[in-house]
C-alpha positions in Angstrom: 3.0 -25.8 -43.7 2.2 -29.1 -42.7 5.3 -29.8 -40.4 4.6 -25.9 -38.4 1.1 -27.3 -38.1 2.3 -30.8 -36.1 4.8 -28.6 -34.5 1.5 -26.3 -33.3 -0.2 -29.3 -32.4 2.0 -30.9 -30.2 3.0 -27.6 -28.8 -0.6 -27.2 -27.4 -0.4 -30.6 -25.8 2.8 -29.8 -23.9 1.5 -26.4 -22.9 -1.4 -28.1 -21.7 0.4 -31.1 -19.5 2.6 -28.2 -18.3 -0.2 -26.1 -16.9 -1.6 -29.2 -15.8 1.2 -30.1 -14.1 2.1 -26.4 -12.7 -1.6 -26.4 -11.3 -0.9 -29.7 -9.3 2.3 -28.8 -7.8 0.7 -25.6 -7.1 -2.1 -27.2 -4.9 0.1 -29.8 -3.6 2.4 -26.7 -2.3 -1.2 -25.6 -0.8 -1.8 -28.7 1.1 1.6 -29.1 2.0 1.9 -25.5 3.5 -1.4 -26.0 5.2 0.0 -29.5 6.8 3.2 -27.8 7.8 1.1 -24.9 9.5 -0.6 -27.2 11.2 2.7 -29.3 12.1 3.8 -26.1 13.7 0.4 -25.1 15.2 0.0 -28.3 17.3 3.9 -28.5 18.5 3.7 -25.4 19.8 0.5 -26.5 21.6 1.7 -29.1 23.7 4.7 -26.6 24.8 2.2 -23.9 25.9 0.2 -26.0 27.2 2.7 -28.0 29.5 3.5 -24.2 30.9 -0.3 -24.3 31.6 -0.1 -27.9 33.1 2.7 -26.9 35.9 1.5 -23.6 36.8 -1.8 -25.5 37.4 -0.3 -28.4 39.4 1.7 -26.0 41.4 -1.5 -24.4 42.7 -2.4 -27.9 43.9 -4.8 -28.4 40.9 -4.3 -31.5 39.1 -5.2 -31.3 35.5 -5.2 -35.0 34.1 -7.3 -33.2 31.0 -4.9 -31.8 29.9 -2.1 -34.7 30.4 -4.2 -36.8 28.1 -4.4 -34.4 25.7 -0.8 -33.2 25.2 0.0 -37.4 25.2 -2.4 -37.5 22.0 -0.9 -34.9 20.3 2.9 -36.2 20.9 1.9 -39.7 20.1 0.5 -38.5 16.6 3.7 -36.3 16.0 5.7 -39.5 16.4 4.3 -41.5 14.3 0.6 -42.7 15.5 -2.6 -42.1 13.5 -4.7 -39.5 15.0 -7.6 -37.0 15.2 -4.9 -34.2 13.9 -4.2 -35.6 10.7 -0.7 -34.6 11.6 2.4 -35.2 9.1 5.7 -36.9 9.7 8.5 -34.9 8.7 11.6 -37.2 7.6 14.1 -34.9 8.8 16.7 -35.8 10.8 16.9 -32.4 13.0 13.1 -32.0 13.8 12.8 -36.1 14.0 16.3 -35.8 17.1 14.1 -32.8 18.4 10.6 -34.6 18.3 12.2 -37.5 20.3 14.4 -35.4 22.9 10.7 -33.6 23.8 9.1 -37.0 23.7 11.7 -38.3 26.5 11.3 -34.4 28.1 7.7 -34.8 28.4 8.2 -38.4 30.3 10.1 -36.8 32.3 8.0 -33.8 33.3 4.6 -36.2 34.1 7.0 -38.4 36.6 7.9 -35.1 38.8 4.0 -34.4 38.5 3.1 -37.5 39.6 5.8 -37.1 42.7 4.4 -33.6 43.2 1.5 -34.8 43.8 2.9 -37.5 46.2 4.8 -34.8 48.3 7.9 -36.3 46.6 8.6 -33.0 44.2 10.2 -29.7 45.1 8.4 -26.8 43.6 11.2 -25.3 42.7 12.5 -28.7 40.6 9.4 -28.5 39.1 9.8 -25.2 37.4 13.3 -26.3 36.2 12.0 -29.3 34.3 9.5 -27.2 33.0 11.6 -24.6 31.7 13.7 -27.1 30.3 10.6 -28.2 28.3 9.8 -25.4 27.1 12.9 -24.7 25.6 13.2 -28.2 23.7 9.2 -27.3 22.5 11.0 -24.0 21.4 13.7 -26.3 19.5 11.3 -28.8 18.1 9.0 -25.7 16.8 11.8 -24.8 14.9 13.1 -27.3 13.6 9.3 -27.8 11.9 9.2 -24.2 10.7 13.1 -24.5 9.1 11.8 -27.9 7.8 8.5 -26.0 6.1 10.8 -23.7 4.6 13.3 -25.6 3.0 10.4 -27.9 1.7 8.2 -24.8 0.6 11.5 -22.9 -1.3 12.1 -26.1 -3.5 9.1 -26.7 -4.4 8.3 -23.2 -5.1 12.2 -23.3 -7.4 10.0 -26.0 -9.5 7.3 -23.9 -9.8 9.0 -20.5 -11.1 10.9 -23.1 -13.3 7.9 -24.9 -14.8 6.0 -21.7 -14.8 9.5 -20.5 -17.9 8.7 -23.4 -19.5 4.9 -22.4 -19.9 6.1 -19.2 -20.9 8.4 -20.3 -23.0 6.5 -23.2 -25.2 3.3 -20.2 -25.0 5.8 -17.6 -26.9 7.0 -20.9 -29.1 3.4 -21.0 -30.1 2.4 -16.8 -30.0 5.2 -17.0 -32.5 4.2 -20.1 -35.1 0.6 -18.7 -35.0 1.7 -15.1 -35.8 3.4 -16.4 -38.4 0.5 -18.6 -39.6 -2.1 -15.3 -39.3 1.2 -13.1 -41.6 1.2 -15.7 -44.0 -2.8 -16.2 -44.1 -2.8 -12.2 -44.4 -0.5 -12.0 -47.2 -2.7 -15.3 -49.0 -5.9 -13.6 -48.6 -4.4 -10.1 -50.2 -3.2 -11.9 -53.0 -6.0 -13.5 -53.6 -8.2 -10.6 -53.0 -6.1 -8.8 -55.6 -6.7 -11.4 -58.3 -10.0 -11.5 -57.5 -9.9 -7.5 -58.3 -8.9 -8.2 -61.4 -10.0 -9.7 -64.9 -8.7 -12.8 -65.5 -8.7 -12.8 -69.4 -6.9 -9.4 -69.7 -5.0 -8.9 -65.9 -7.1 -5.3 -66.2 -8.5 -4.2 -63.0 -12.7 -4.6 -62.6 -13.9 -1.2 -63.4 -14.8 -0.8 -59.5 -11.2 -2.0 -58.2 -10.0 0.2 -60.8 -12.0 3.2 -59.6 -10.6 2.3 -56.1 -7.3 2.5 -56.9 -7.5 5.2 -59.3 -9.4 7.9 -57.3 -6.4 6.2 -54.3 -4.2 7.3 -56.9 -6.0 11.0 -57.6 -6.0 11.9 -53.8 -2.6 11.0 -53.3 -0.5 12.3 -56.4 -0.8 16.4 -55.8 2.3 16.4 -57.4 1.5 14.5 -60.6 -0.7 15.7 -63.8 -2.8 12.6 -64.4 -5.2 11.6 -67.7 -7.5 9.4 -67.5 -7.9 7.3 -71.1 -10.9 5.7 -72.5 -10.4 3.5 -75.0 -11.7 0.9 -77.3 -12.1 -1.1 -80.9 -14.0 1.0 -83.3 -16.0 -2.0 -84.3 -15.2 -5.5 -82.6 -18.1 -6.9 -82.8 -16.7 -7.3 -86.8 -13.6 -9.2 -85.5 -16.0 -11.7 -83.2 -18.3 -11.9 -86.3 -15.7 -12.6 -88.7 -13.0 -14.4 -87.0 -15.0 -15.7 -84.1 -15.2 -15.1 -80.0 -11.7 -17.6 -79.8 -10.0 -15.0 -81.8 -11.1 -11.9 -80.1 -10.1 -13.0 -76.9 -7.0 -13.6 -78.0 -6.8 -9.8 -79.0 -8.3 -8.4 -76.2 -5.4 -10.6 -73.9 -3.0 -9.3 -76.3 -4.3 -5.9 -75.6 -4.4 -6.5 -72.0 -1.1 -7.1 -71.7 0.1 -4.7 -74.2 -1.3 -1.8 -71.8 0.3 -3.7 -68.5 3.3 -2.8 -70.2 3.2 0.2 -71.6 2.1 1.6 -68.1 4.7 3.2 -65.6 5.0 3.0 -60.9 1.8 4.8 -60.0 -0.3 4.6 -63.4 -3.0 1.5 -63.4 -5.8 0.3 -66.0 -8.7 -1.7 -66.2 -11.3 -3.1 -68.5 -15.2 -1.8 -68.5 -17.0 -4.5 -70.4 -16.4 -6.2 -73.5 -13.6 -3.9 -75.3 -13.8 -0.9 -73.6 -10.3 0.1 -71.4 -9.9 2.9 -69.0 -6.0 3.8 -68.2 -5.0 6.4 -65.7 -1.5 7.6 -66.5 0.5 11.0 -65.7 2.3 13.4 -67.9 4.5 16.5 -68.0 2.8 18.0 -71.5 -0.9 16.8 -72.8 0.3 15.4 -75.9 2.1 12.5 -74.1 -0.8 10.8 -73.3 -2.0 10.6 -76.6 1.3 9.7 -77.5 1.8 6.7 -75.9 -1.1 5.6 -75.9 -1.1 5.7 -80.2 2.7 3.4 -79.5 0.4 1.0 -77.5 -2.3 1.0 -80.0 -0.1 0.4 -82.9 1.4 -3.0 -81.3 -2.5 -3.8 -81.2 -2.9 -3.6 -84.2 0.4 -5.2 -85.4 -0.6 -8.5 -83.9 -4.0 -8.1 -85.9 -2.8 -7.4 -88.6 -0.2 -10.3 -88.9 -3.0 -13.0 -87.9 -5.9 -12.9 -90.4 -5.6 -12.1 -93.3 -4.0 -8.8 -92.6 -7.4 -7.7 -91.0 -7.2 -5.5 -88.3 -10.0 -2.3 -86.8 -8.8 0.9 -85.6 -8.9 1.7 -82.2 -10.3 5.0 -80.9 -9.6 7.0 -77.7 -11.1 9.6 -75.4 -8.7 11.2 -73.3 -9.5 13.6 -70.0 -6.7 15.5 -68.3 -7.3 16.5 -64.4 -6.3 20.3 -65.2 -8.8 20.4 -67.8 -11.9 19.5 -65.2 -12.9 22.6 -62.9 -15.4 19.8 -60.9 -14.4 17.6 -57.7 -11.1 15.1 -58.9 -14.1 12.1 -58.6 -12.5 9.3 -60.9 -16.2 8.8 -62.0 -16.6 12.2 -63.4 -13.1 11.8 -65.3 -14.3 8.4 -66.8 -17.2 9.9 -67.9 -15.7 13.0 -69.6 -13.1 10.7 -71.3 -15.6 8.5 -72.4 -17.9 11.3 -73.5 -14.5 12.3 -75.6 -14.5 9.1 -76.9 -17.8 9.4 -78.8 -17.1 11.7 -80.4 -14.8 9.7 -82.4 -17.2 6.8 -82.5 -19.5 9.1 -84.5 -16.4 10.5 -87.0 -16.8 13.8 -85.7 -12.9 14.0 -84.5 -9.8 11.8 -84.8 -8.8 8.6 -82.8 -7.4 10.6 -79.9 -9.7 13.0 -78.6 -9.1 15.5 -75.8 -11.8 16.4 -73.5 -12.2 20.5 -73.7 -14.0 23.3 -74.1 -16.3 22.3 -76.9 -17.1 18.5 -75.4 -17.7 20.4 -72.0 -20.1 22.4 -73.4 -22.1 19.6 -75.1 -22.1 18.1 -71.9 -24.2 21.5 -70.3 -26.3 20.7 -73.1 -26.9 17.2 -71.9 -27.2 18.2 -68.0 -30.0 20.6 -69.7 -31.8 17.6 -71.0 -32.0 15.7 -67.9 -32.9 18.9 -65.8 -35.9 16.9 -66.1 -34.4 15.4 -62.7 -33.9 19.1 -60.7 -37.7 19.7 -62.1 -39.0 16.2 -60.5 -37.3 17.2 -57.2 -39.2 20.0 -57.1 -42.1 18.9 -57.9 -42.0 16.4 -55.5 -42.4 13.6 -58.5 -40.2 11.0 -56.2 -42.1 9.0 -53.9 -40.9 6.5 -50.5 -41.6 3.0 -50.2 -41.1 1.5 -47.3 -39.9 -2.5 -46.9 -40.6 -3.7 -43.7 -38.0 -5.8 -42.0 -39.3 -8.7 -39.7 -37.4 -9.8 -36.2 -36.7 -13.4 -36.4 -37.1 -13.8 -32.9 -41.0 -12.6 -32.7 -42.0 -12.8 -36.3 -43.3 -9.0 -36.1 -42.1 -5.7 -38.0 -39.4 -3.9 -35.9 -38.2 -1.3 -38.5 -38.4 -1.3 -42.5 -36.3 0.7 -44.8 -36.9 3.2 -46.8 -36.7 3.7 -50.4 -37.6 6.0 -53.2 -39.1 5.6 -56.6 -40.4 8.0 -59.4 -43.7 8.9 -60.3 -44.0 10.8 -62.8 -46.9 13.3 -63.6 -48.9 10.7 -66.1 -48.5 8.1 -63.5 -45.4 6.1 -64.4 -43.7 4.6 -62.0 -39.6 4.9 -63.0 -37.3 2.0 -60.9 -34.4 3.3 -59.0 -32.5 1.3 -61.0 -33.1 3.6 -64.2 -32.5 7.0 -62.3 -30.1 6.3 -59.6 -27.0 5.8 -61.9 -28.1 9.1 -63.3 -28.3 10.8 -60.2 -24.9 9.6 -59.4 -23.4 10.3 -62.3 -24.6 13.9 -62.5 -23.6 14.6 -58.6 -27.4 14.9 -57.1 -27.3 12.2 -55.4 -27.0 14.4 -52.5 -30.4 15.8 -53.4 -32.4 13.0 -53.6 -31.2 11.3 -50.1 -31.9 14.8 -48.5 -35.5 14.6 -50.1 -36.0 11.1 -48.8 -35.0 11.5 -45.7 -37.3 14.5 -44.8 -39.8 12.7 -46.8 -39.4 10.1 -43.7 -39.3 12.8 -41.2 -42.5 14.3 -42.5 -44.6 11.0 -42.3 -42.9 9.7 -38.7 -43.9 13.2 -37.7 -47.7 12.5 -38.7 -48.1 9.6 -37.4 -46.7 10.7 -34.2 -49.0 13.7 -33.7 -52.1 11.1 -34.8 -50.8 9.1 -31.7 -50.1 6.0 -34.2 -47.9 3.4 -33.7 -44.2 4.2 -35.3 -41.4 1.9 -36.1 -37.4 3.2 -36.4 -37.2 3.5 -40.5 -33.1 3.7 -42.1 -32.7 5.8 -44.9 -29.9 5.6 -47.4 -27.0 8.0 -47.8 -24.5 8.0 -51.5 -20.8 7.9 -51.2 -21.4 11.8 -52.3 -22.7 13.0 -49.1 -20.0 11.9 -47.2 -17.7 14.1 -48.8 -20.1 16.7 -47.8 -18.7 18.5 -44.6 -22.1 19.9 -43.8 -23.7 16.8 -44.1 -24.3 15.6 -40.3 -25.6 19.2 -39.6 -27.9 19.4 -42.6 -29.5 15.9 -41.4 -29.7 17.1 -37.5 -31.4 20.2 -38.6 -34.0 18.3 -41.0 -34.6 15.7 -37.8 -35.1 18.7 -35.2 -37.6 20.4 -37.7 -39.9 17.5 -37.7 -39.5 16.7 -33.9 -38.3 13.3 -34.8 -36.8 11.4 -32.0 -33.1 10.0 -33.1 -34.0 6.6 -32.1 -36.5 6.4 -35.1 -34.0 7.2 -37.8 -30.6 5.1 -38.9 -28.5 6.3 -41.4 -27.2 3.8 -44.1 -24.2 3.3 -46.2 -22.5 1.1 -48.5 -19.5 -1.2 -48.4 -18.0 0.5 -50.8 -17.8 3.7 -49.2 -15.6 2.1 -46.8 -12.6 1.4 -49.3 -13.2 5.3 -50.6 -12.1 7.2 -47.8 -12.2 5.0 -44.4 -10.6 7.6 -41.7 -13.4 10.0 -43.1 -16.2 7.6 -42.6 -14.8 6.9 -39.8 -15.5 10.6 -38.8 -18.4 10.7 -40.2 -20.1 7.8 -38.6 -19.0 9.1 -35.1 -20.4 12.2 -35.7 -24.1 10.4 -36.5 -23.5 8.8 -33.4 -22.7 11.8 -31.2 -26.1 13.4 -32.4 -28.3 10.1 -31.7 -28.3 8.3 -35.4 -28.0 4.7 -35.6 -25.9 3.2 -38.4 -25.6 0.3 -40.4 -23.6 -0.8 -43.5 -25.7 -2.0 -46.4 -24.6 -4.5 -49.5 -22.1 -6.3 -46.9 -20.1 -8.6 -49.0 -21.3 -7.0 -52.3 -17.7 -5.3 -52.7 -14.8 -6.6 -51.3 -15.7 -7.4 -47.2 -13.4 -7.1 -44.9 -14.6 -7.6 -41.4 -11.8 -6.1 -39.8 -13.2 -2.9 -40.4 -15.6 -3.6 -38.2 -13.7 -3.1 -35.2 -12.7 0.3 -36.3 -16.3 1.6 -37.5 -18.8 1.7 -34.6 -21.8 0.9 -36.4 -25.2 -0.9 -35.0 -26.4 -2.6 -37.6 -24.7 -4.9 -40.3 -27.0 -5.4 -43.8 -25.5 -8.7 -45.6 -25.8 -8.3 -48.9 -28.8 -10.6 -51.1 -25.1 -12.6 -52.6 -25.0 -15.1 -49.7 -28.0 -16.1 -50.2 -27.9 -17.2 -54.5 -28.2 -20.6 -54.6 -24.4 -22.0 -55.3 -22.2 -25.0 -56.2 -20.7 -25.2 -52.5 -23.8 -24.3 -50.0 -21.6 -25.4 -47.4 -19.0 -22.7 -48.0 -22.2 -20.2 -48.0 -23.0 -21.4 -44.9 -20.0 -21.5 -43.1 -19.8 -17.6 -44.4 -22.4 -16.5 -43.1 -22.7 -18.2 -39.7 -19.1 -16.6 -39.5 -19.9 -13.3 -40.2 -22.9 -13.4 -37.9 -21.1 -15.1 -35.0 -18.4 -12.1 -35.2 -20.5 -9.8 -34.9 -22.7 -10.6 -32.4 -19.1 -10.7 -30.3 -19.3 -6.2 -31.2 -22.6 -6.0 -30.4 -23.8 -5.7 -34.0 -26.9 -6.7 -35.0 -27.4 -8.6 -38.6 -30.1 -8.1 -41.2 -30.3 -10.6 -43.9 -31.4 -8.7 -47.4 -32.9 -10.5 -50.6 -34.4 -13.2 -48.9 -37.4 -14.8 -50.5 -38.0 -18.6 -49.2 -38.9 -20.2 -45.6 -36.5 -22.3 -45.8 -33.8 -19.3 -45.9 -35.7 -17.9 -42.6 -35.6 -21.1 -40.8 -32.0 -21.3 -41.7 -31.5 -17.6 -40.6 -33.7 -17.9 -37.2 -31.6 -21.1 -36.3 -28.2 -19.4 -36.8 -29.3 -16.3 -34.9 -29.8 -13.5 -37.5 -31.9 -10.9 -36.1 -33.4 -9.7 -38.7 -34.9 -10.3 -41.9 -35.7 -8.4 -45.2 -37.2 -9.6 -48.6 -40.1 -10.6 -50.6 -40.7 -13.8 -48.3 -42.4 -11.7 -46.3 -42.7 -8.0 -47.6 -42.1 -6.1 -51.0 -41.7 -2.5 -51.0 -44.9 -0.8 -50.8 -46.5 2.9 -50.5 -46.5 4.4 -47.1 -50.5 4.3 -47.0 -50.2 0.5 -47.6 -47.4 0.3 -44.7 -49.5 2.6 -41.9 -52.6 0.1 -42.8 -50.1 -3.2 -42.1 -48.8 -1.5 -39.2 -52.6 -1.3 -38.1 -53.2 -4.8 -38.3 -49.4 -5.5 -36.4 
């Protein structure tokens, strides 16, 4: 690596004394063709002008004028420094041609002279001069063949320094494509590990929910499971035997499922014990099956380190035919882990299939928290709005809007409690709708009142993008309120992005074509990738509050962030910088030119009264 970079190196530096070379020559041709023109130019002078001489003295006008002034350009051409800033061509033909006309035009001033005199005949006169004028002819092209030759090699050097460019420029296309492949292939690797757990090799529950829904949209063909497994009390094992010792097992265990797993099957750890496999099957009672093999080699290696002690594992397992919902890897998780309960509280065996009598229990727990459907309806769920402040003038330009729950006593429920619920239950969709025309409604007042209003962006769940009506149903809730599209942006997560891309994609556009702005929220909260910003033709780029977490290397932070922010500026993006809460974070921001900033150094969430009254004071 460190031999291609001194070859890169030093291939710059020749490619740079080439061009500088090729741009020399390429003048010096300039300025040579010029001084050849000229050459040319003035030669042919003093022969038209000797005709003009002759005819002049044979109408008995003498023209002394004009002598002098075809001597000076003659005595320059051979050799004298003059006005003309004529060259000297060492070539043998033009320099015998030069001469000849030299001797000509002595020749051609003595018969004027004895014309003059009454010494001349007219008609010897006109001879000379003809005779002149065809050496002039000669001379003139002698110069011109002379240019030629002089231009052609000189223009041979060029076209062959100009390969050589070419040639060291693909020498160094080539090492640097090489160096971006190999850089490519580094950061996928590493992004990969970094996807994964490094105690177990599992896949993080989100890069396993990735893959595995990848997996779910892709194998039409295949009848997948989805298992959800843990220990039925390892929290005895740490007690006992210590956290050294249960690590130990839950590697073991790790790798015990990396190799029980078949090409197109994956698994990844939740938290502490708890497992989730995706696998595939041609009858139900395989997955069980091998996942009881797996489990018995578990428990094997417990059983033969400490004193023969070893816990049980137990096992929820969801098959895709037996779910008549959306194929959402979230919904199988949670069905296998529902199944898995039900061992947990001894109400079925170790290996539990998800059917008919779990999906009912589940109604009954969607009953329980219709609580949700009710609050919708009762309009329970109030917007906050968090104002975000441009850098550049220190003033509110837009804020962002979001919801929170209060209840009818008064509580106030954080998004962070009923969100996941929301999500989990598929009404996501729901809520955003009700905040957004929540937004609508109050832009709409305080544009009939006259009062000032600021664009506000509203967030939108990976849900409602796999909702084909979505676009329309917003557009229709923006018409009904009047609500000019510059005034509302639509916002999404990374994550969405590494879901479905081509159908964000689409679905961004389509916001676009009816007058939305868009953003991304959380950048860098999942796994960034700024290439996708070329391909997604969004306005505004949220980076997530992680950059900004004090660290070990602040430098690496920094040089992130500038990066990020200097690439987009280049697509016309602007950058909001979320989670900020110290002055010395907004100086930093203002000086690497963020636009905008968001977070409790200046603003905290607050009512929309409290926002109309700071928007007063504005």
């Amino acid at each position: 690596m460190a031999n291609m970079k001194g070859i890169y190196k030093r291939g710059l530096a020749v490619l740079f004394l080439a061009c500088l070379l090729l741009g020399t020559m390429m003048v010096q041709a300039v300025i040579q063709a010029q001084s050849y023109g000229r050459l040319i130019n003035y030669v042919g002078i003093v022969r038209g002008a000797t005709q003009r001489l002759v005819k002049l003295e044979l109408q008995r006008q003498e023209s002394s004028e004009i002598i002098q002034y075809i001597d000076s350009i003659i005595e320059e051409l051979t050799g004298a420094k003059g006005p003309y800033d004529l060259p000297a061509p060492q070539d043998e033909q033009y320099q015998e041609d030069l001469l000849e006309m030299e001797r000509m035009w002595g020749q051609v001033q003595e018969h004027i002279y004895a014309y003059r005199m009454g010494e001349e005949e007219e008609a010897e006169m006109l001879a000379l001069s003809e005779a002149f004028f065809e050496q002039a002819n000669d001379t003139v092209f002698s110069a011109e063949e002379y240019s030629v030759r002089k231009n052609r090699t000189l223009l041979g050097v060029c076209v062959a320094l100009l390969g050589v460019v070419a040639v060291i420029w693909l020498l160094i296309f080539w090492s640097a494509s090489r160096k971006i492949l190999f850089l490519e292939n580094t950061n996928k690797e590493l992004n990969e590990l970094a996807r994964k757990d490094p105690m177990t090799g599992a896949y993080q529950i989100e890069a396993f929910k990735e893959e595995a829904q990848k997996l779910l949209d892709t194998g039409a063909d295949k009848k997948y499971a989805v298992l959800y497994t843990d220990f039925t009390d390892f929290k005895y094992m740490n007690d006992v035997f210590g956290y050294t010792y249960g690590d130990s097992i839950l590697r073991q265990y790790g790798e015990i499922l990396g190799e029980s797993l078949r090409e197109g099957e994956i698994y990844g750890r939740v938290s502490a014990d708890h497992f989730v496999i995706l696998m595939y099957y041609k009858e139900k009672g395989e997955a069980a099956s091998r996942q009881r093999k797996a489990d018995q080699r578990i428990i094997k290696f417990m059983h033969n380190s400490y004193d023969k002690q070893s816990v049980p594992t137990c096992c929820g397992i969801c098959c895709a035919e037996d779910v008549v919902e959306t194929l959402l890897i979230d919904n199988l998780i949670d069905n296998a882990n529902f199944a898995r309960k039900t061992v947990k509280n001894g109400t079925n065996p170790n290996y539990v299939y998800y059917n008919e009598s779990i999906r009912i229990r589940l109604r009954e727990e969607k009953n329980v928290e219709s609580r949700m459907l009710s609050a919708l309806e009762n309009h329970e769920f109030t917007v906050y709005y968090q104002p975000k402040v441009e850098l550049k003038t220190g003033r509110i330009a837009c804020a962002e809007a979001l919801v929170r729950w209060k209840t009818s006593d008064g509580a106030v429920i954080s998004p962070d409690y009923f969100i996941p619920v929301f999500e989990r239950k598929f009404l996501i969709g729901q809520l955003d709708q009700y905040v957004f025309e929540e937004v609508c409604r109050w832009l709409k007042s305080l544009l009939d009142q006259g009062r000032e209003v600021l664009p506000v962006s509203v967030n939108v769940s990976r849900l409602q993008f796999y909702d084909l009506d979505f676009v329309s149903r917003y557009v229709e809730i923006r018409d009904k309120y009047q609500i000019p599209p510059r005034l509302l942006e639509i916002e999404f997560t990374e994550s969405m992005v590494f879901d479905k891309e081509e159908l964000l994609i689409q679905i961004v556009k389509q916001l676009k074509k009816e007058g939305f702005s868009c953003s991304i929220d959380d950048f860098g909260k999942g796994y960034s990738s700024l290439s996708l910003l070329k391909s997604i033709p969004i306005d505004v780029l949220k980076i997530d509050r992680l950059f900004f977490v004090e660290s070990e290397d602040k430098g690496k932070d920094a040089a992130v962030i500038e990066g990020i922010i200097d690439l987009v500026k280049r697509f016309h993006i602007q950058t909001v910088a979320e989670g900020i809460e110290t002055w010395e974070q907004v100086e930093y921001l203002k000086h690497i030119g963020c636009d905008f900033v968001q977070g409790y150094v200046y603003y905290r969430p607050m009512p929309e009264e409290e926002f109309e009254q700071l928007l007063e004071q504005q």
